[in-house]
Each structure stands twice: as C-alpha cells, then as structure tokens.
N, C-alpha and C positions, 0 to 999 in steps of 0.2 A: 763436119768433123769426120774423119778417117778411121774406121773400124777399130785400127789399134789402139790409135789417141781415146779413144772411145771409152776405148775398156780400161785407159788408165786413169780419163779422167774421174770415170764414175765410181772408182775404187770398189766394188765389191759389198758395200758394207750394208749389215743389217743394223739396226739401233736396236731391234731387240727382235724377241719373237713373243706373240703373247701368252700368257699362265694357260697350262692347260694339263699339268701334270700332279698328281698327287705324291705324295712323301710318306717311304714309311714311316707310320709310328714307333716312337721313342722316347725314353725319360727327358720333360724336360729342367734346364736348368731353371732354378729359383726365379732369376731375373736377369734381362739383359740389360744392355747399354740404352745410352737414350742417345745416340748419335742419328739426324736425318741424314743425312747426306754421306754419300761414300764418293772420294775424289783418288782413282789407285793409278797411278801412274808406273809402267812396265817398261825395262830396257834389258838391253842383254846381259852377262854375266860382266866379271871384271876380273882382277887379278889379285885376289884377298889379299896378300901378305903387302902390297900397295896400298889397297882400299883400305883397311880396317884400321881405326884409329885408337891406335895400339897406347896403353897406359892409363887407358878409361876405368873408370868403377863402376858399380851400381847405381852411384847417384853424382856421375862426376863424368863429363867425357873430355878427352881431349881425344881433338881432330887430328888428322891427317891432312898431307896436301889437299888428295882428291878430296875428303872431305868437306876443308877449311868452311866456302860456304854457308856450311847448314850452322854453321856458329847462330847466325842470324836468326835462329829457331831455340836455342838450347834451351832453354828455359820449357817451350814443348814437345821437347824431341825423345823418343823412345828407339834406339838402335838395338838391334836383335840379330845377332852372327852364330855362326858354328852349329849351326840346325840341318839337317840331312833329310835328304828327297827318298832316301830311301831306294834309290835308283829311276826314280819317277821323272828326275829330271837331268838325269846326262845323255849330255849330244846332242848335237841336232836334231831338233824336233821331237824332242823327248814331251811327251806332254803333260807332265805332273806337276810343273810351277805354280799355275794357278788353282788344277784340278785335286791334285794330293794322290792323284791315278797314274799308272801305268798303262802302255801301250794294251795292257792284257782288257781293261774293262770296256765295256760298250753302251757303259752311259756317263761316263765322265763330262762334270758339267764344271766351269770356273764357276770361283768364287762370287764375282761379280752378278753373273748369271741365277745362282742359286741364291745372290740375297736379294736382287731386283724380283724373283718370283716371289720369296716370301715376303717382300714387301708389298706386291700389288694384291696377293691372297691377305695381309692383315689392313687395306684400304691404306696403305700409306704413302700410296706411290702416284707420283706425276703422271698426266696421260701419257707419257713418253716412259716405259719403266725402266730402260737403262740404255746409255749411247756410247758405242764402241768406235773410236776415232786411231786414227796414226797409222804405224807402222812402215811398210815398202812394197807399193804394187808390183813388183817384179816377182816376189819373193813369196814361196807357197808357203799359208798361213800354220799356223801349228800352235797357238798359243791357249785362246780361247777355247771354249767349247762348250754344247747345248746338247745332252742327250746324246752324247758320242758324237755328233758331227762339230768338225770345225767352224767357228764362226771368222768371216774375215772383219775389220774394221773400213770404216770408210776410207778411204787414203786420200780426198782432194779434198782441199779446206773449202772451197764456194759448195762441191758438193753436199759436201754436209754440212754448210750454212742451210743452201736450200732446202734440206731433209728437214731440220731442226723449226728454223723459223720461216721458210718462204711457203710450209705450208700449213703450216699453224696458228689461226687468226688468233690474232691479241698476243701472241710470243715475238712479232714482226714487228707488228704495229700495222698490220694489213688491215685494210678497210670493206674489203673486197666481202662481196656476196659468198659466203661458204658452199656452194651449191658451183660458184663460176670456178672458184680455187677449187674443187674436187677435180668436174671436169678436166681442167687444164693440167693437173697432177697425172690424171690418168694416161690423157695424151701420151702426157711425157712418159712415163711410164711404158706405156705399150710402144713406143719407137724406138727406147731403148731396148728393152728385152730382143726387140724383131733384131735389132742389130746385130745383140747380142748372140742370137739363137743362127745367125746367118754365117757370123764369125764363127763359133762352135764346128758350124758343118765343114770351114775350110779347112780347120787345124785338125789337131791327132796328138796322141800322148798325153804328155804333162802339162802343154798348152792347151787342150782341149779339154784337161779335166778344171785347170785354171777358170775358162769359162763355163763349166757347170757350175763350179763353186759361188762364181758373180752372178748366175743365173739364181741359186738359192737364194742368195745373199736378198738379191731383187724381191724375190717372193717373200719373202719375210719382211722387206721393208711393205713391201703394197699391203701386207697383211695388218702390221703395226698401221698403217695411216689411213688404212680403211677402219680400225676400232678407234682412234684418237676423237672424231669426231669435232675436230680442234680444240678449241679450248684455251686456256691455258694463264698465269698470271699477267696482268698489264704491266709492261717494262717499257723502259727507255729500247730503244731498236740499235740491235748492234749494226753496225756497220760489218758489210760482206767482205771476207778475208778475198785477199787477192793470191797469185801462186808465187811462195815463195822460191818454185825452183829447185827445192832439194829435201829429202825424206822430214828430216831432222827437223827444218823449218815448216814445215808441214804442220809437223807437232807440236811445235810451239803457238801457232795459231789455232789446231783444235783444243789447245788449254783454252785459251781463253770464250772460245765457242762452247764449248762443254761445260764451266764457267757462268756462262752468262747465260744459258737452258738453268741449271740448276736456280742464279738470281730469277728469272723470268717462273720459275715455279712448273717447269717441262718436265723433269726429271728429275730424281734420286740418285741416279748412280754415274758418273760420268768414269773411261775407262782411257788413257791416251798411253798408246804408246809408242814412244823411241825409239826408230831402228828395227834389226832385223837380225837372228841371230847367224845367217847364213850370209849375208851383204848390205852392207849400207855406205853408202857415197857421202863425205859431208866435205863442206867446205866453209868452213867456219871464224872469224876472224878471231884471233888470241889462242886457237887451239889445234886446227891446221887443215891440210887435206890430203885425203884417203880413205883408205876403206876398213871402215870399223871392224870387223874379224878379218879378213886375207890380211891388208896389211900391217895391224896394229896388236892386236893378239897374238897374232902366228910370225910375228917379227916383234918380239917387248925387247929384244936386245937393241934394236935401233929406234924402237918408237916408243921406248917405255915416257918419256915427258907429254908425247901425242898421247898418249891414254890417262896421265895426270889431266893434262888439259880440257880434255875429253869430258871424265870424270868430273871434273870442278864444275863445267858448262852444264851437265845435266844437275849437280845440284844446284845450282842457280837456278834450271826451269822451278826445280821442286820450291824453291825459296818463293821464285815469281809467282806462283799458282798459289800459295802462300799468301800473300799479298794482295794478291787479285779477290782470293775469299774474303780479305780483311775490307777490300773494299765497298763489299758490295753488302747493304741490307738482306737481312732472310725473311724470304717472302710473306711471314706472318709477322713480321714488324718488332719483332725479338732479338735483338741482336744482328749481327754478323753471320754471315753465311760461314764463315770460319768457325765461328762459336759453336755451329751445328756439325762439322764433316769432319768426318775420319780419313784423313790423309794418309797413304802407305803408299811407298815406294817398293814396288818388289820388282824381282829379277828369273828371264827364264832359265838361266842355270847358275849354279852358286863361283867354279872354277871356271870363266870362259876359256883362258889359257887352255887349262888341262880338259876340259870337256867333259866335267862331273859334277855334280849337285850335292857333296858331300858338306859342302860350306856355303847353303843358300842365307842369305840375308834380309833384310826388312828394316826400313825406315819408317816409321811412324810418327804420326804428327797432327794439329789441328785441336780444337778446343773439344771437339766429338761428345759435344750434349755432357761434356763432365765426366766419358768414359777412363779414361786415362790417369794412369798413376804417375803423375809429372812430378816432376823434381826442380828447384832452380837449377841446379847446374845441370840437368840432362842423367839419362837412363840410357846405362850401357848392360846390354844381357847375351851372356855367354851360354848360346845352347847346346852347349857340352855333346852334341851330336842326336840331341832330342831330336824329333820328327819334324820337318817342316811347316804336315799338316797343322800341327796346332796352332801355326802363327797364322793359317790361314783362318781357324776354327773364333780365333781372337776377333779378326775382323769381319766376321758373322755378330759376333756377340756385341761385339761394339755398335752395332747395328741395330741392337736391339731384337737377334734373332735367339729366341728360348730354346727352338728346337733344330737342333744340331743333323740329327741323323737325315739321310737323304743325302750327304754330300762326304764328298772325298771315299777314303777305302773305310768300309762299313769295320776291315778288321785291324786298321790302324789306328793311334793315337785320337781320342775321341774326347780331350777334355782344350781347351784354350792352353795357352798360355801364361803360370802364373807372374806378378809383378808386372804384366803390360795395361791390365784393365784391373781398376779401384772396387770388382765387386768379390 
C-alpha cells in the first residue's frame, strides 16, 4: 500500500486514551440518570430557519421537511433549539460544541471523553471505554478533544472493524491464542507507525502536522489495546464493513460497528460522526451530489432542496441507529440496548450558513435507563438563548454522572438542562 493510501486508510483514530486524570472536587448532584450506554452522533451545522420544526410545543412537535423522519421517534424524542455557544462555537473550527470551551482553555475535553473517564473511574465501563468513528481524512480535526489535544476519529470502516473486534478475543468470535493475536497486533502496529513516521519526514506544514496528529492518535490506540487485555462479551461476529467510497458512507457503517461493540459488551460510549465542517463530498441517491459547506451552505439559493435532502438523510441515519439499538439485546439480558442509551444528535455549529453558534441544537432520544422526560407527542424546548453547556451538562447526568465539575467552562452554566431529564 502507498504511504498516502496509508495514512487514509488508517484514519488517524484513537478509541480512547486510558483514565488517568483526576477532577476537581465539587458539589455533587442528588442523583443521576441510569442510562448505560451513550450513542452521540455529530454533523455539521444547518440552516435553522429551514431546520427547526416551527409550530411545536412543549409536549407537541411538528416537523419540518428536513425533519419529517424523526416522526418515527416522537413519542421519544426530546428537541432542544435556540441555546448559544457562547461564542465557543462559531467558525470553523471553533472548538466548543462538544467541549462548552473556547479556543482560550487548555484543557478542554468533549463530553463523550469526560463521561467515558467517569465511567471507567466508577467500574462501569467496557474494556474498550469509548470509540471515536467517522468524520473526513482530508480534513484537520477540531471537534473532539482530550486534555486540550485534538482527538481525530478512525475514518475507515475495516479499520476500525479491526481495532474494535479483530483484536479482541470473544468481541470477534476469534479463537486464536491471546498471546498469538498480541504479537500479530503489534507487528501491525510497528509497520504502520515506521510508515507513518517516514511519510512525516517527507512533508512539512499542515501535512506534516496532519501526520503527527495520526502518529498520537496510534499511540493512544497501542496504549488502549495494550490495557484491554481482551476480553469482552460473547456475540454473534459481525461481519467486516467493506469501503463504501465516500465520507458519509463511511459513517453509516461505523453506526453500525459502534452498535454492535456496545451489543458485544466492548464499550459504553460510542461517538460517529458525519462529515466535516470545512468539506465533505457526498454522493448520495434521493439527496444529490456536492459538497456539503462550499457548495450547499455557501450556495442555499440554488441548493437550498440539496440541504432539505441532505438533512432528511441524516435523520434517517439517527432513526436507523434507532433501530439498530432496538434490535439488539443488552448484554446483561435486560432489555434492549435501546432501553439502556442516550441518543443525541448534536452539531459543531448552531448557523452553518452564517458561521455562528448562537442557535446550537440537540436531538435527543432512546429509552436512556428511564432518564428522559418523554411525552406522547414529542418535547419541543426553546433555549431562549441559554448556554449550550447545559445541554451538554444533561447528557453527563443522563449518564448517570453526579459529579459535574471537571468539564466544560468551570465559570459557565453549571446546572443541566430543566424538562429534558425526569430528575
């Protein structure tokens, strides 16, 4: 394989890095959520006065076009609009959509991040304690983060088959001597990096901080799968994703890889995302082809029905991933993997259009251990320009996290969300 093909196919991604940091202390709340499982799937901003399913109530929603979809949900759907980043997330590469931080802090950590730590410190976490999938290997990452460093996601779906289950006996169905599967990981491992570390020396700039970045990414993974020690619950063996060919499709097969780690009992937190907020290529049947910000954002006069379409197709992923939990047993023989996860759809800027965060959004959904204040007809909530952070602060709690502090801006909005969570 060819240095470049190399570095795309391996995508960059870490699944997690392991606990090893402490949190200040802080009041905790009463009680959390009893949601296992956290399932957050992430795409780029949209064009509100399009998106927002205008005529809704507090216990009543009516959809929009792009909406229409999540119909298929209302009865557990919680939507949450009109909430502000605070400036944490406009523009490109702003990094506060999942972090609740500004460019200014230096330890901004995503949400996903900081509830897979407090999961694996209260023993509640899968050997695997959280798996970062999708996005666009072209495109430099800015979404995640760990202790102020960027995290990229995996971007090839075989690759992150093989991370997930080709080296984790009994999440496979592998038979293999645990001792033969180290070795053989290791190999791999050390061939890559050499490549990696070879290409590195040719480039310069922005390509050559690219592959520092895949060179972390690496270390963090040899790190996670040197403590895993395998493990893991006995499942039927998925079958390994093939290359769909384009970002978008990408991501739609690490849903279901992410998915089926969580049924197999690998992990707690699974994270996919969508696209790129700086380019993504898709080509898509019923919805079109182009380029998700240059041409559809920065052109809604000629492509405003490509960004309906657009829109509609990514609720559908969220409906499918939906679906997919409903199908599968949760690994302690209680229900539905659905009955357990807290589903959110969040977005890295609120205006992709206008390229401001003053109207960031949140879809919520899933059975989340009972955390959720669900309505028959669906929960529409108008954040009158409240803080973002708290929607974030929600799906901590929902999680079952008491102790809050540690995350986001220590001097911002510090309380959840009320009417999204039943405590």
């Amino acid at each position: 394989m060819r240095r470049r093909n190399l570095l795309r196919a391996l995508g960059a991604g870490a699944l997690t890095i392991p606990l090893g940091q402490a949190f200040r202390p802080a009041p905790a709340r009463a009680a959390g959520g009893h949601a296992k499982y956290l399932f957050l799937l992430h795409t780029n901003g949209t064009a509100p006065w399009l998106w927002t399913p205008a005529g809704s109530t507090a216990t009543n929603l009516v959809f929009s076009p792009m909406t229409q979809p999540l119909e298929a949900l209302r009865s557990d759907l919680i939507i949450v609009e009109k909430l502000s980043s605070n400036g944490t997330a406009d523009n490109h590469g702003a990094p506060g959509s999942l972090t609740g931080e500004g460019y200014s802090s230096n330890s901004r950590t995503s949400v996903d991040q900081f509830i897979s730590d407090q999961l694996v410190a209260a023993g509640r976490s899968g050997p695997i304690p959280n798996v970062l999938l999708g996005s666009v290997a072209s495109e430099q990452q800015s979404d995640f983060y760990r202790d102020g460093q960027v995290l990229s996601p995996i971007f090839d779906p075989s690759t992150a088959f093989q991370a997930v289950f080709g080296t984790t006996p009994g999440g496979g169905g592998a038979e293999e001597d645990p001792a033969v599967v180290a070795r053989r990981r290791e190999r791999a491992m050390a061939l890559v990096r050499d490549e990696l570390e070879a290409l590195g020396a040719e480039l310069g700039g922005s390509e050559k901080q690219k592959v520092e970045l895949h060179l972390d990414s690496l270390r963090q993974l040899e790190e996670l799968l040197s403590g895993t020690g395998g493990g893991g619950a006995s499942c039927p063996e998925p079958m390994e994703p093939g290359d769909p060919g384009q970002p978008l499709l990408n991501s739609q097969a690490h849903v279901d890889l992410g998915i089926n780690a969580m049924g197999c009992g690998l992990t707690n937190v699974v994270s996919v995302q969508y696209g790129h907020h700086q380019s993504t290529q898709f080509d898509l049947p019923g919805v079109g082809t182009a380029d998700w910000h240059n041409a559809v954002l920065h052109n809604l006069g000629n492509a405003e029905q490509t960004l309906v379409n657009l829109e509609r197709w990514l609720a559908e992923q969220f409906v499918a991933a939906a679906n997919k939990l409903r199908s599968l047993p949760d690994p302690s023989g209680i229900g539905t993997l659905y009955d357990h996860t807290l589903m959110v759809w969040t977005r890295d800027m609120g205006d992709a259009v206008n390229h401001n965060g003053d109207d960031m959004r949140f879809v919520f959904a899933g059975g989340a251990g009972g955390y959720f204040n669900h309505q028959p007809g669906g929960v529409y909530l108008d954040g009158g320009g409240d803080a973002h952070q708290r929607a974030l602060l929600t799906i901590a709690e929902g999680m079952g996290i008491t102790n809050l502090d540690g995350f986001g801006d220590p001097n911002g909005a510090r309380a959840p969300l009320a009417g999204v969570g039943s405590l």
